[in-house]
Structure formats: structure tokens, C-alpha cells
C-alpha positions as CSV (number, residue, x, y, z in Angstrom):
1,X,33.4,-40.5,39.8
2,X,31.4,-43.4,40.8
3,X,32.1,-42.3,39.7
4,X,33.1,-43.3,38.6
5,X,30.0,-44.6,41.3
6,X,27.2,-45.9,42.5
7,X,25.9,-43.7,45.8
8,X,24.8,-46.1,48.5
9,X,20.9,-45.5,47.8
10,X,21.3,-46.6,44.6
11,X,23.6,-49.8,45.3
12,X,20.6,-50.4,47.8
13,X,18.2,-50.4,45.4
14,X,20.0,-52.4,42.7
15,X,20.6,-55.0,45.4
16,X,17.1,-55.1,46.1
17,X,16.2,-55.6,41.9
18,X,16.2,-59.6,41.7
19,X,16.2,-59.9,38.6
20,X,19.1,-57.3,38.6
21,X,21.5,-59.4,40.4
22,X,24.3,-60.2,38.2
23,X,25.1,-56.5,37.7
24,X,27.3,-56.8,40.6
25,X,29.9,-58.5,39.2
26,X,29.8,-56.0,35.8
27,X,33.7,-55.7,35.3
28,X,35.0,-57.2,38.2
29,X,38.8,-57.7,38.2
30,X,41.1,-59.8,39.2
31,X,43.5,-57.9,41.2
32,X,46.7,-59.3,40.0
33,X,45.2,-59.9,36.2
34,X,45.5,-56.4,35.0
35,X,48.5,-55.4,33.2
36,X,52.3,-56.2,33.0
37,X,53.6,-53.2,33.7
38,X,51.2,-50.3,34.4
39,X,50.5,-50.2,38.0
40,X,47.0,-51.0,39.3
41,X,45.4,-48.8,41.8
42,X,42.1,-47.8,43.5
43,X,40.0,-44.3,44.2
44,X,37.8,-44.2,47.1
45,X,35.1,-42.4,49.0
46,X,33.3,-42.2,51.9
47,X,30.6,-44.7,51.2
48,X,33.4,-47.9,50.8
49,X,33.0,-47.8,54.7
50,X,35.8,-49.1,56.6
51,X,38.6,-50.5,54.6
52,X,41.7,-52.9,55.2
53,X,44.2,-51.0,53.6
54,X,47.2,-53.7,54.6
55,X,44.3,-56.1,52.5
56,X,44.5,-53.7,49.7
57,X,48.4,-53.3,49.5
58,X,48.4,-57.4,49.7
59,X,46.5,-57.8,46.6
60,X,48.5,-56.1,44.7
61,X,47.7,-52.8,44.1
62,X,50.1,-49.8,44.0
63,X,48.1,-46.4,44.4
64,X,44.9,-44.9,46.2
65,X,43.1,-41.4,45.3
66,X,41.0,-40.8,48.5
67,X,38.1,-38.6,48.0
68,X,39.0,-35.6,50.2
69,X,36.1,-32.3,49.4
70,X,33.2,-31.0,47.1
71,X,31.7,-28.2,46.7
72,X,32.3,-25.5,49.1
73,X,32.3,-27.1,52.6
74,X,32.0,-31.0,52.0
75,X,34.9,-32.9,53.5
76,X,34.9,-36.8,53.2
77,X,34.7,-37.9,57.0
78,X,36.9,-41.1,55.9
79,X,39.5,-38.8,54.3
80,X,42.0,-38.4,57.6
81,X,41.3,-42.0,58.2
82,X,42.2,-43.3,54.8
83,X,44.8,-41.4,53.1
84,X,46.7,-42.3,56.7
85,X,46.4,-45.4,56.8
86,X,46.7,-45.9,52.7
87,X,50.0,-44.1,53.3
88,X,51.2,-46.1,56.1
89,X,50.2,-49.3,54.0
90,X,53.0,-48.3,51.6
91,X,50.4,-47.2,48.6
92,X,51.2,-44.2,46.6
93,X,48.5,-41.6,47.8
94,X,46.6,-39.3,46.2
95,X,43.4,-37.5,46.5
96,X,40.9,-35.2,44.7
97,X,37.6,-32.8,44.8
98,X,34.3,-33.4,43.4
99,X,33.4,-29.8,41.4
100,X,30.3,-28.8,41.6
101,X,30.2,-25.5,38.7
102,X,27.7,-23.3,40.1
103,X,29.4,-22.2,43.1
104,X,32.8,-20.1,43.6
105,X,35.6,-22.3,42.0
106,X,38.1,-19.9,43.9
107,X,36.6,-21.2,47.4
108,X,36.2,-24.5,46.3
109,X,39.6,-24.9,45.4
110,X,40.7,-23.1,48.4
111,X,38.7,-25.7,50.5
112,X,40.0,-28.7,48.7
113,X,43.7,-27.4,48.7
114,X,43.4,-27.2,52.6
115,X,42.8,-30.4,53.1
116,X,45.5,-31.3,50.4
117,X,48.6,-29.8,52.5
118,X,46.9,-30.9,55.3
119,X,48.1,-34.6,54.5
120,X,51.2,-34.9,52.3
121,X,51.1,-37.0,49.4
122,X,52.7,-38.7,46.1
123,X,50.3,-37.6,43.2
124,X,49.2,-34.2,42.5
125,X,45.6,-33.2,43.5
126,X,42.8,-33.9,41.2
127,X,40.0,-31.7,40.0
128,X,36.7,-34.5,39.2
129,X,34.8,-32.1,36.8
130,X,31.8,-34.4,35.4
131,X,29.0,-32.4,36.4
132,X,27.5,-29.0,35.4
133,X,25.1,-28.2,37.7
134,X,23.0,-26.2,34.9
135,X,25.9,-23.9,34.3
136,X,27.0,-23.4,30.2
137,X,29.6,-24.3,28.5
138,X,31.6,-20.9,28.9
139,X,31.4,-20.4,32.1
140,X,32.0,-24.1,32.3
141,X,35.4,-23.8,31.0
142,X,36.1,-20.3,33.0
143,X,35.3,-22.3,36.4
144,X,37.4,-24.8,35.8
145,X,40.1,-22.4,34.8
146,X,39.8,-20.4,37.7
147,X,39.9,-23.6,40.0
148,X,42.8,-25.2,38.5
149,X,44.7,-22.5,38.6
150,X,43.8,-21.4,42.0
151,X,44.7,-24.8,43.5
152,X,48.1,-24.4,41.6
153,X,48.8,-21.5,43.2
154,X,47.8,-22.6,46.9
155,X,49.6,-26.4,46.6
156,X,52.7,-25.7,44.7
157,X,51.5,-28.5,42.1
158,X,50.1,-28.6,38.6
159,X,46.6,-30.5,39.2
160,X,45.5,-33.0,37.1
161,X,41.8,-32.9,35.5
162,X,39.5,-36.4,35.9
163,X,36.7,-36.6,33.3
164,X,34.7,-38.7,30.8
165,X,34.5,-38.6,26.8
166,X,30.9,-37.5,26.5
167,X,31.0,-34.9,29.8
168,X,34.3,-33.2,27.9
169,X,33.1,-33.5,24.6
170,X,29.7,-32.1,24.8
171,X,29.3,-30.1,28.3
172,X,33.0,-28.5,28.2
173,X,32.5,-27.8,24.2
174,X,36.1,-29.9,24.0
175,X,37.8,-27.5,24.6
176,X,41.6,-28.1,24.3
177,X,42.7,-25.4,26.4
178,X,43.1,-27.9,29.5
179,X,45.6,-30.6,27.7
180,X,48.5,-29.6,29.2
181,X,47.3,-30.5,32.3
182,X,47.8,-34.3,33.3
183,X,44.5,-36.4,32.4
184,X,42.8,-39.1,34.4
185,X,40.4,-40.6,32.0
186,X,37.1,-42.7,32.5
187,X,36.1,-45.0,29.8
188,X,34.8,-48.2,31.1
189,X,36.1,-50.4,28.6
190,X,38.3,-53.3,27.8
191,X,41.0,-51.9,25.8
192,X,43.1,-49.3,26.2
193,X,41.1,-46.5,25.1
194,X,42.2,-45.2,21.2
195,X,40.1,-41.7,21.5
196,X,41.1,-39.6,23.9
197,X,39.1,-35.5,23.9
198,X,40.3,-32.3,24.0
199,X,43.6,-32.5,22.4
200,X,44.9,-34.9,25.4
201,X,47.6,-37.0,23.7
202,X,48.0,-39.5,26.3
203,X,46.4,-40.0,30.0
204,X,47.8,-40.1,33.3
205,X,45.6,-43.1,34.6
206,X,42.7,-45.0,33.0
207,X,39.3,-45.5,35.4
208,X,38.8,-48.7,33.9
209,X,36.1,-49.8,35.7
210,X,33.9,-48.7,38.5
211,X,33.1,-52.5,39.6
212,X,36.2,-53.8,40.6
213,X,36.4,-56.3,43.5
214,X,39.8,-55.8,45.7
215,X,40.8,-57.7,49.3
216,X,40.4,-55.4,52.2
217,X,37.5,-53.4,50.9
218,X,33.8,-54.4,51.0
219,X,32.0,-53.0,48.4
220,X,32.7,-52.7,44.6
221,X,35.2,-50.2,43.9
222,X,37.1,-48.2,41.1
223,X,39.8,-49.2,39.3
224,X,42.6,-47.6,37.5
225,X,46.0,-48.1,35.5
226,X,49.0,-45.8,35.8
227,X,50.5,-45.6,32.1
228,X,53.6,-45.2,33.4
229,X,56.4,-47.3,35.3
230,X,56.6,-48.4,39.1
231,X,59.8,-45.9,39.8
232,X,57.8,-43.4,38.0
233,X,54.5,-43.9,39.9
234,X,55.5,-42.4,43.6
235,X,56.9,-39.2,42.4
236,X,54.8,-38.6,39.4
237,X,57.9,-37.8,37.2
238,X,56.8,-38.9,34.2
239,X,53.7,-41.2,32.5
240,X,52.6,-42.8,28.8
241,X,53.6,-44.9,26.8
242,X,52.8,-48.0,28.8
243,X,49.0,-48.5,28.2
244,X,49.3,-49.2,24.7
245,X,45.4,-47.9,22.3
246,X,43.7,-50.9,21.5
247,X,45.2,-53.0,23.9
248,X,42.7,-55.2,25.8
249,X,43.4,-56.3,29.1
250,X,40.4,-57.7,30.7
251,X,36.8,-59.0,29.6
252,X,34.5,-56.3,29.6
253,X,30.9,-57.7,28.3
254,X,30.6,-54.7,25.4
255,X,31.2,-52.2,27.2
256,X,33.2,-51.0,24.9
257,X,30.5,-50.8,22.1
258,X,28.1,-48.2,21.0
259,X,25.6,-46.8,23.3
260,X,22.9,-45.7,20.5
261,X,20.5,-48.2,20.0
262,X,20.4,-48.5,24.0
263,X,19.7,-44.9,24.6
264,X,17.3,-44.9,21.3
265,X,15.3,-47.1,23.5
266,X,15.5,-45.8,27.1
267,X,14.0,-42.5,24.9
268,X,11.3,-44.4,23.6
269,X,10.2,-45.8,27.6
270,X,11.1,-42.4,28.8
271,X,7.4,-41.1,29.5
272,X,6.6,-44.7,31.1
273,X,9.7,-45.4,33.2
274,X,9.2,-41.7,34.8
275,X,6.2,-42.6,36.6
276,X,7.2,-46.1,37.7
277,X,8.5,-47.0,41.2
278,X,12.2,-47.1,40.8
279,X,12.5,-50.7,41.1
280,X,9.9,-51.4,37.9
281,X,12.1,-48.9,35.6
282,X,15.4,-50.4,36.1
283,X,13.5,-53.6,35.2
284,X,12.2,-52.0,32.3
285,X,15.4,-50.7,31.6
286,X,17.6,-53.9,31.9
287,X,14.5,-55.6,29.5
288,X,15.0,-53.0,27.1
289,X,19.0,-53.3,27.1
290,X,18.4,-57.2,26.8
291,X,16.1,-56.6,23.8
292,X,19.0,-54.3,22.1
293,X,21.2,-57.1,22.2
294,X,23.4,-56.3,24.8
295,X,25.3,-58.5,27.5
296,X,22.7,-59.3,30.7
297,X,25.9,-58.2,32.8
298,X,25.8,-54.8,31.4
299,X,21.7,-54.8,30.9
300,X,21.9,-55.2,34.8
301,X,24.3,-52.0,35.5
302,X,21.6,-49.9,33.3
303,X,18.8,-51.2,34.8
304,X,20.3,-50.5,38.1
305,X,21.3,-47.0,37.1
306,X,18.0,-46.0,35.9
307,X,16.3,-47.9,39.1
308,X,19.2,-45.2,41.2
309,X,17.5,-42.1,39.2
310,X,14.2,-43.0,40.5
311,X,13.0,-43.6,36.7
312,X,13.9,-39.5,36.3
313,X,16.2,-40.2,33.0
314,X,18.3,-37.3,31.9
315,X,16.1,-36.9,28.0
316,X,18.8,-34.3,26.2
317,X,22.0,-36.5,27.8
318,X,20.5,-39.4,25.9
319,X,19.6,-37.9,23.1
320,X,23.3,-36.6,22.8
321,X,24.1,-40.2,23.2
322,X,21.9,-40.8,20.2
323,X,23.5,-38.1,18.3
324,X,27.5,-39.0,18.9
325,X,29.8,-42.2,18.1
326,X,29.7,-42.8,22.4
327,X,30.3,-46.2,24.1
328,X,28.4,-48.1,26.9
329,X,30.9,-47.3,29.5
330,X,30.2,-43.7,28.5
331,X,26.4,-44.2,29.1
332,X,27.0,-45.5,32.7
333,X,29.1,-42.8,33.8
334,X,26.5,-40.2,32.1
335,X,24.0,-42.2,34.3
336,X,26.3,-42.5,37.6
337,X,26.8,-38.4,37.5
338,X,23.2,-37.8,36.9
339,X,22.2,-39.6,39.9
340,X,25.0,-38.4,42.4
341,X,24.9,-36.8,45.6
342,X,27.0,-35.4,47.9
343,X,27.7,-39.0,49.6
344,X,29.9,-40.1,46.9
């Protein structure tokens, strides 16, 4: 997820991009302008800091996923502190673990179902798979088997899987043998998304956006739709059918649109931009999104992406990009996971 996310190196660096400065308000939400009827929630991690979670209930939204583990021993220090506190607030509470493939999925999901039952909560716990840490796409699929089914087995609850388009489609071989598992989709976007991958019919909640601006927290954070009903929301008995495909419920700058000519050209810079200092390749970048036609909001996102890779662009990802009928949104969350670290 940021990320979903920007990591707090990279947000530091964007900040200090001048001519980068409108990319902070990419997306950003009104929290009471989202939808009729599908509830509006956040997810959170460690870098958000301290955060006003009475604030957060006041403005409206419903739910909170609190980053709790990655990997085999990473717990978020905020975790405790937040899913408390988001709880006592009166949000719906939920939480989930950042997979990293190329170690043990069995003690990874061991790990992250510890911390689980160690604070009770409304949704069921959430495997983030959008990395794959060199590993194929077999083995891909039999790790996230293994770790889905292992936290089943050690919770009591069917998990749900968070993912992107392009990470499913192309690093998990999209695969459909995961769909009857609930799906929390990314797709940064301003309609409804229409394309859901492997064999998904509908999705749990939609990561809308991972730029949103919400009372009681600081810094920019992610936002998500339930497609589903407020009595159905606390107990998770039952989604879809809310968030109508093709239905657009905020302004999202094309972000929606297709990411080719883009990626076309941050290929084309790619031997340049690698040996700039970070801040002069998410210039570049942002110049070369402008030059493609796109909106200087989203320009300013790339150009702060690439600045948060240090210049050190993922060349088969994009090329991918190139290749399939991917979106913007898709192109920042390629970005986002290619720069994370375990601060996320």
C-alpha cells in the first residue's frame, strides 16, 4: 500500500522538489463528498505519526485498517496505539500485513495472526501482496497460498487479499485461484473501477486514492470505499453491489487514463534520470509527464515518485506498462511498491 504510499524519505524529498509542489494535493478528498451510500474509510501506518482519531470519526469516516506486521518480525510501533484508540473512536477496525515473498509465508502469517487476536476487531485480516521480492510467478502464487491459508487456520477468519491490476495481472500470472477470497482493490481512479483481475467479480473496498486529506491526521493518507451498506460494514456480513462500474465519484485529473505514452517516455530518459540526483529526475520526470499531455497534478505525483527511487526506475515494470491497456493510477502504485521500505 502507500501504498498505497509514499514512505517518509520520499514525501521529504517531493516536499523539497519546488517545482513539484502541487502533487500534494493529487486526489485529495473531501471527506464527506464521497459517496451516498458506501462507507468511507481510511488505512494507516506507522509513518501518519500521531493521529486524532475522535478528528477522524468527526469527519465522517466509518472504518480504519491499521498496518499491524511485515515480513517476519516487523510490527508497526503505532499498531497497539491506533487500532485502540480507532476502536474506542467508534470506527470499524481492521488491520493487515505487508508480504514480503521471499521469506517463510507460514511464519509470516503466524506473526501477523499474533498480533491479529492480540486486538479484536470488525473486518477480517488482510494479506497486502504487491511485491515480489525477485520471487516467480509460481512460487508467487504457492506463497500466497500457504499464507492465506495459514492465517485462516490460526484466526478463525477467511482473509481478504489487497492488490493492484498490473501487480496481479503480470507478477501473480492472474491467476484466478484467489477469487473467492474477499478483494480490496487499488486503482487510483475516479470511477468505480469496470476491470477487476483474476476472476474477482466484485471488491470488498476500493483504495481510491492514496492522497486523501482527513481531520485528525497530518499527513496525506489513503482512502477507501466499502461497497456495501453501513449495517453491513461492522460485521462484514455481506458487500457489492453499491459501488456501481463506471460510476464517478470524485475529480481525479486522468488518473484514470492510459499510462503508455508516460512510461514510453520515462524509458526513453531512463539511462539519464539514473545518474541524476534524485531531486533533478523527478524534475525530469514531471517535464516529461507534462510534455505527454498529462495533468501537472498527476505530472507532480510521478515526478515525486521517480525523485523517491533515487532516479533507479524499475525498466521491465515499465516496459510492461508499455505492453498492457494499464492506467495512471496503476503506474503510481507500480512506482510507490518499487520504492517501499519497511517504514510504510
Amino acid at each position: 500500500m502507500s501504498h498505497a504510499r509514499l514512505n517518509p524519505a520520499r514525501r521529504t524529498i517531493l516536499a523539497a522538489c519546488a517545482s513539484l509542489s502541487l502533487a500534494a494535493t493529487l486526489l485529495i478528498p473531501s471527506a464527506n463528498a464521497e459517496h451516498a451510500t458506501a462507507p468511507s474509510g481510511i488505512d494507516v501506518a506507522s509513518w501518519q505519526g500521531a493521529i486524532d482519531w475522535h478528528g477522524v470519526a468527526g469527519a465522517e469516516q466509518k472504518f480504519a485498517f491499521v498496518k499491524a506486521t511485515e515480513g517476519l518480525d516487523y510490527t508497526n510501533p503505532q499498531y497497539h496505539a491506533d487500532i485502540t484508540a480507532a476502536d474506542a473512536s467508534g470506527l470499524t477496525t481492521g488491520s493487515y500485513h505487508y508480504g514480503r515473498p521471499n521469506t517463510d509465508p507460514i511464519a509470516q502469517a503466524r506473526h501477523y495472526a499474533a498480533a491479529y487476536k492480540a486486538h479484536p476487531q470488525d473486518l477480517p485480516p488482510v494479506l497486502d501482496i504487491e511485491q515480489t521480492d525477485g520471487v516467480g510467478v509460481g512460487e508467487l502464487q504457492n506463497w500466497t497460498r500457504d499464507f492465506l491459508g495459514e492465517v485462516e487456520r490460526q484466526t478463525g477468519r477467511k482473509p481478504m487479499v489487497y492488490t493492484y491490476r498490473y501487480f496481479w495481472e503480470q507478477d501473480m500470472g492472474n491467476t484466478t485461484e484467489f477469487a473467492h477470497y474477499p478483494l480490496w482493490f487499488a486503482a487510483y481512479q475516479s470511477e468505480v473501477p469496470t476491470q477487476l483481475p483474476g476472476g474477482w467479480q466484485q471488491m470488498a473496498f476500493w483504495q481510491r486514492t492514496g492522497e486523501g486529506r482527513v481531520t485528525g491526521i497530518n499527513t496525506p493518507v489513503d482512502m477507501n470505499l466499502f461497497n456495501g451498506t453501513p449495517g453491513q460494514l461492522p460485521s462484514f456480513n455481506g458487500y457489492g453491489g453499491v459501488l456501481v462500474p463506471g460510476e464517478k465519484v470524485a475529480t481525479d485529473h486522468g488518473m484514470g487514463t492510459s499510462a503508455r505514452d508516460i512510461a514510453l517516455a520515462l524509458l526513453g530518459l531512463a539511462g539519464a534520470i539514473g545518474i541524476m540526483p534524485p531531486e533533478v529526475a523527478g524534475n525530469v520526470a514531471n517535464q516529461a509527464a507534462l510534455a505527454a499531455g498529462v495533468d501537472s497534478l498527476v505530472a507532480g505525483a510521478l515526478g515525486g515518485q521517480v525523485a523517491g527511487l533515487g532516479g533507479k526506475l524499475p525498466v521491465a515494470e515499465l516496459n510492461r506498462i508499455v505492453q498492457g491497456n494499464y492506467s495512471i493510477g496503476d503506474l503510481l502504485l507500480l512506482l510507490n511498491a518499487a520504492g517501499h521500505r519497511t517504514e510504510g
